[in-house]
C-alpha positions in Angstrom: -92.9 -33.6 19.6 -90.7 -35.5 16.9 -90.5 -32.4 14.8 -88.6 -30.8 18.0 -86.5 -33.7 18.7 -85.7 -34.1 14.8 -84.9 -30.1 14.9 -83.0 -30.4 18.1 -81.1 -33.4 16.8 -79.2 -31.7 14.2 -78.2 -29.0 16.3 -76.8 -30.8 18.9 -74.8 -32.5 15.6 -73.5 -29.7 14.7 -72.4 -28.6 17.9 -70.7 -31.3 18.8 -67.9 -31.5 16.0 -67.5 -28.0 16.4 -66.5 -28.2 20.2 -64.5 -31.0 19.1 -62.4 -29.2 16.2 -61.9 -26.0 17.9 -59.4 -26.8 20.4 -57.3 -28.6 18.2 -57.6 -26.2 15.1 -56.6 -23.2 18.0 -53.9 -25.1 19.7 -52.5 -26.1 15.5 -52.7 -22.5 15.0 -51.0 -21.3 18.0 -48.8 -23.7 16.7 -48.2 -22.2 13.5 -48.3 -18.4 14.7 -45.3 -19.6 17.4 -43.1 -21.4 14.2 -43.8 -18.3 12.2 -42.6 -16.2 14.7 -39.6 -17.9 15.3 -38.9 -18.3 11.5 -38.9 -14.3 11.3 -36.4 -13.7 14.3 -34.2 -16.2 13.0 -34.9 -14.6 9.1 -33.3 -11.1 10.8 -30.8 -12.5 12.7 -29.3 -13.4 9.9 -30.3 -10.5 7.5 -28.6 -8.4 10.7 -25.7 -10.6 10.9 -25.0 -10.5 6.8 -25.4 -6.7 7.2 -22.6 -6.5 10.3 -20.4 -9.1 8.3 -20.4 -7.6 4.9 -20.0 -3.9 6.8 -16.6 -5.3 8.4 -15.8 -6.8 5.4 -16.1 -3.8 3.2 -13.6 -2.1 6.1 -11.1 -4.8 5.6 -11.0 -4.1 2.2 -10.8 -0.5 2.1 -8.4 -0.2 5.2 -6.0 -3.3 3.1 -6.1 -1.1 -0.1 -5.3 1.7 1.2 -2.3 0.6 3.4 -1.4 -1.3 0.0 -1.0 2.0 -2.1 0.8 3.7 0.6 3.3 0.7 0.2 3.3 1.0 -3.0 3.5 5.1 -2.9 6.7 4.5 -0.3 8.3 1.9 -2.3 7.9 3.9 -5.2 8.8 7.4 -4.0 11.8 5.4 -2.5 12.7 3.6 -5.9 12.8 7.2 -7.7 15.0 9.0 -4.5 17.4 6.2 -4.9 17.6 6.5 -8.5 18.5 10.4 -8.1 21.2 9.9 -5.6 22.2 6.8 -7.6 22.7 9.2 -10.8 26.4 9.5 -12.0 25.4 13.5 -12.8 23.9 14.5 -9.3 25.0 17.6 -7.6 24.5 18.5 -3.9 23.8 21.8 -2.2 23.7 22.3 1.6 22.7 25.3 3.3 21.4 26.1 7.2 18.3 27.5 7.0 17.4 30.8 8.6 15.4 30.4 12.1 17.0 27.0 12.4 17.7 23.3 10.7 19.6 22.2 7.2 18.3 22.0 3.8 20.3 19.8 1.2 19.3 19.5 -2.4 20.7 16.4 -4.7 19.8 17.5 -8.3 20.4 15.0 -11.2 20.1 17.0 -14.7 20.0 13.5 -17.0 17.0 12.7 -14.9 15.3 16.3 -14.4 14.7 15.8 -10.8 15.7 16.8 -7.5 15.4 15.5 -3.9 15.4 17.8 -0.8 16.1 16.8 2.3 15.4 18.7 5.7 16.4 18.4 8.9 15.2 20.2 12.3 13.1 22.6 10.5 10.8 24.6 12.5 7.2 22.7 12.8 5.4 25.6 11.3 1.7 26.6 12.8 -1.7 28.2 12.1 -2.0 26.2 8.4 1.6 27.9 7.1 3.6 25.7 4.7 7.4 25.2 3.6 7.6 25.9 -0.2 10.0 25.1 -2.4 10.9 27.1 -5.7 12.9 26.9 -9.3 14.2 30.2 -9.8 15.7 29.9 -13.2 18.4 32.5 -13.9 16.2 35.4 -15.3 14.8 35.4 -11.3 11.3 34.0 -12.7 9.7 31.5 -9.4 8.0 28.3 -10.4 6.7 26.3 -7.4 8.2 22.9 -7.5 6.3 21.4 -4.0 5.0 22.3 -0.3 5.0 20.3 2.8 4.4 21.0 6.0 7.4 18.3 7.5 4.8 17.2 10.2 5.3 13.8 9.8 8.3 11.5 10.2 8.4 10.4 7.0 7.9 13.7 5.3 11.5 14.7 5.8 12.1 14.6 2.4 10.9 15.7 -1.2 11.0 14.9 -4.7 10.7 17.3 -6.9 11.0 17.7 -11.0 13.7 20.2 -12.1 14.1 21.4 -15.7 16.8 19.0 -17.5 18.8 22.0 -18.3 19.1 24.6 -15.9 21.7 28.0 -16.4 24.2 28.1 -14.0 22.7 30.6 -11.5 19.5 28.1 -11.3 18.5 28.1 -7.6 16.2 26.4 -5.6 14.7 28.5 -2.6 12.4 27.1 0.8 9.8 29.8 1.7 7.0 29.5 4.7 3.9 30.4 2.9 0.6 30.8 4.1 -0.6 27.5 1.8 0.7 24.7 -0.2 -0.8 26.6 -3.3 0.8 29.6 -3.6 2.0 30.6 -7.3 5.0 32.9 -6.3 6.9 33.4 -3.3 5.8 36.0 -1.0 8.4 35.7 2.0 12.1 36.1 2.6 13.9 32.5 1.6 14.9 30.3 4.8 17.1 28.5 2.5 18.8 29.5 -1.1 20.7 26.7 -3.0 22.1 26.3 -6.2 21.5 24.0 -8.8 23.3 25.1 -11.5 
């Protein structure tokens, strides 16, 4: 009969702590699980939020360096115009162009370049493109630009010209059928001369 009690003694020892401990190491754990959860929202909140930030941020940049070399391309291409039609040795050239609008060429020889202007042009369709030749005298072509005018500020070109062209130097607009053509292939809208 003591042996029982002795045996059933330290059962009901044991027991006892354990019922005890549980609800506390549960609700401790719960706990935990709960702050650990939390912990790992709030870790991708912000991972997400770094990711949307540095993404707008890399599209600041790109979009403010690329309206800065535009500037930079306008002022530029603006600075070198100027310069031709500044130049004590430029010439001029004005012509209508066939099917409509005005071509004028300012050519400066000490500087080996020339600026075109167009005005009222036909907007050209279906990927064609106004080309712009050096015909030296000896007829030979040599593709000195392209554009297609579509845009406001593309009402004008600069172009590089030998320094010395013959007197029956011309420059000649074509429509071509791309901006890379090597020779003309159509009847000149516009013929001008340089020399």
């Amino acid at each position: 009969m003591v042996d029982e009690e002795q045996e059933q003694a330290p059962a009901v020892a044991e027991q006892e702590p354990q019922d005890a401990v549980d609800p506390a190491a549960t609700s401790a754990g719960a706990r935990w699980r709960a702050f650990a959860e939390r912990q790992i929202r709030t870790v991708r909140v912000l991972i997400l939020t770094c990711i949307v930030f540095g993404v707008a941020a890399a599209a600041f940049a790109w979009t403010t360096i690329r309206v800065h070399d535009r500037q930079i391309t306008s002022e530029n291409r603006e600075r070198d115009v100027a310069r031709v039609l500044a130049a004590p040795d430029t010439r001029s050239a004005k012509q209508p162009a066939r099917g409509g609008g005005t071509v004028t060429a300012y050519y400066s020889p000490m500087l080996s370049q020339a600026v075109v202007v167009v005005r009222s042009l036909p907007r050209l369709t279906g990927g064609h493109t106004y080309a712009f030749w050096y015909l030296d005298g000896s007829g030979t072509a040599r593709r000195i630009g392209a554009s297609r005018f579509d845009k406001p500020r593309n009402d004008l070109m600069l172009a590089s010209v030998p320094a010395s062209v013959p007197t029956s130097a011309q420059l000649e607009v074509t429509v071509e059928s791309s901006g890379d053509a090597k020779n003309p292939t159509t009847a000149p809208l516009a013929v001008l001369p340089l020399g």
